[in-house]
C-alpha positions as CSV (number, residue, x, y, z in Angstrom):
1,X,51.6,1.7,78.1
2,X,48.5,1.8,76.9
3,X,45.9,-1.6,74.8
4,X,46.8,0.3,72.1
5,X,50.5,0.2,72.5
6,X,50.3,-2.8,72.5
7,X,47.8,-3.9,69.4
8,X,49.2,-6.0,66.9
9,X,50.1,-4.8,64.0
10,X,51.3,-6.9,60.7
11,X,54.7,-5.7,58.6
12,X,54.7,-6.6,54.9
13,X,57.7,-6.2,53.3
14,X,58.9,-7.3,50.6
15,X,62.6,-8.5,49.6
16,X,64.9,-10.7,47.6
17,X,64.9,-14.2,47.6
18,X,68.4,-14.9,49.0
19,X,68.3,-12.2,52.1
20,X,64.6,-12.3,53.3
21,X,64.7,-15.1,55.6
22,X,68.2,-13.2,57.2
23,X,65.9,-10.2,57.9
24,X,62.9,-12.1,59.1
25,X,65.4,-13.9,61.5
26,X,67.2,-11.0,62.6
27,X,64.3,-9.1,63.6
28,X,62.9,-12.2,65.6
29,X,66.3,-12.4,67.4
30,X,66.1,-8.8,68.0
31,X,62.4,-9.2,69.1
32,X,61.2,-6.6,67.0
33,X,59.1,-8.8,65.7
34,X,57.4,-12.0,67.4
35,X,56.8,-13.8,63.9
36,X,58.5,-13.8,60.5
37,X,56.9,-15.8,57.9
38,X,58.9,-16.2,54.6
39,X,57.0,-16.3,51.5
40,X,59.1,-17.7,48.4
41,X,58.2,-16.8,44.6
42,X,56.8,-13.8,44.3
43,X,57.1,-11.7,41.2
44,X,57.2,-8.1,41.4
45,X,56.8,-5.0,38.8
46,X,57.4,-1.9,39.4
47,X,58.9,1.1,37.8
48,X,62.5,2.1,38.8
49,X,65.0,4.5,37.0
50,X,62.4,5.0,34.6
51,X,62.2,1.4,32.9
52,X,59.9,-1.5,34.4
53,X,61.5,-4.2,36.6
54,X,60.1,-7.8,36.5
55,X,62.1,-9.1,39.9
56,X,61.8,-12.3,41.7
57,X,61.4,-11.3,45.1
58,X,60.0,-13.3,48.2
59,X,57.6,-11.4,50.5
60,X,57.8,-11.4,54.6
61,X,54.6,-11.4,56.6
62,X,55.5,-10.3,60.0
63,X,53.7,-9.3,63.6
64,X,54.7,-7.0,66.1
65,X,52.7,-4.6,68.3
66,X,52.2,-1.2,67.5
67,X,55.2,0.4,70.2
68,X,57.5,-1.9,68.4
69,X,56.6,-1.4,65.1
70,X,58.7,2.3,64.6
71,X,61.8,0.0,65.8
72,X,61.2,-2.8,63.6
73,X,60.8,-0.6,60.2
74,X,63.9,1.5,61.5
75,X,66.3,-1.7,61.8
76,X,64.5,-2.9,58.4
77,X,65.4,0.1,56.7
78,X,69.1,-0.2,58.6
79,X,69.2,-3.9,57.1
80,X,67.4,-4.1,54.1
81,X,69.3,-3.8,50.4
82,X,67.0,-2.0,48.5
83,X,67.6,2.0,49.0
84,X,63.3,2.1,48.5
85,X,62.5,-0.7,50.4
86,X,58.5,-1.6,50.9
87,X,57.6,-1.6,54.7
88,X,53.7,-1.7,55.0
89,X,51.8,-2.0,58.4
90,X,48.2,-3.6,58.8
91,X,45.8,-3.0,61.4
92,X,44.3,-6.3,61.4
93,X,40.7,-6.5,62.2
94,X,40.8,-9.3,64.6
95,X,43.1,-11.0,66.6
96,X,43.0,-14.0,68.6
97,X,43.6,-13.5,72.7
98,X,46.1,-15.8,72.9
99,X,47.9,-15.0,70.1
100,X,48.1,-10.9,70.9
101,X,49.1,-12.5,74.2
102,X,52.0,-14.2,72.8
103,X,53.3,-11.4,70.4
104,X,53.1,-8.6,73.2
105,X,55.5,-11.2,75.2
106,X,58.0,-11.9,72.6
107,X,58.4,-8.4,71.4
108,X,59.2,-7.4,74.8
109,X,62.2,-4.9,75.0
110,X,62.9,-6.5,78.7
111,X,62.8,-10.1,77.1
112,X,66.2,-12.0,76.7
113,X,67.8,-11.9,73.0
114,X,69.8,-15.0,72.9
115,X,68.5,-18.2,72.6
């Protein structure tokens, strides 16, 4: 494993309102993810089927490091409802020590699941 295997990297998906934090959860259980934040009240549009949508949606900010983060958009893809789902990854430009410190622990394969 390599620093770059283990940089963090930020998930930013979006989903609806009533299933988002069930995801975000999941994938914390799962510790594909170290952090799921839950944002409520977005609004989306977007073109689907060939009409515009105007969707209440809520949008999850997530970290995980970058030899996680195949895993984590493969189960989101697995979990997700929508059959286009929008899983984006950041590079962030900074991260704190401590903080990469703690992600790369809690995304740990070897780490126990249940709490």
């Amino acid at each position: 494993m390599t620093d770059r295997d283990d940089a963090l990297r930020v998930l930013f998906v979006t989903a609806p309102p009533d299933v988002a934090a069930d995801l975000g959860r999941r994938l914390v259980k799962e510790r594909l993810v170290a952090c799921a934040n839950v944002l409520p009240g977005a609004r989306s549009f977007y073109w689907w089927e060939g009409k515009v949508c105007d969707d209440a949606e809520a949008v999850l900010w997530m970290e995980t490091t970058a030899r996680r983060l195949a895993d984590a958009a493969a189960r989101l893809r697995e979990l997700h409802p929508y059959s286009v789902p929008k899983i984006v990854a950041f590079d962030p430009w900074f991260v704190g020590k401590d903080y990469l410190a703690w992600a790369r622990t809690e995304t740990d394969p070897a780490a126990p699941t249940s709490a």
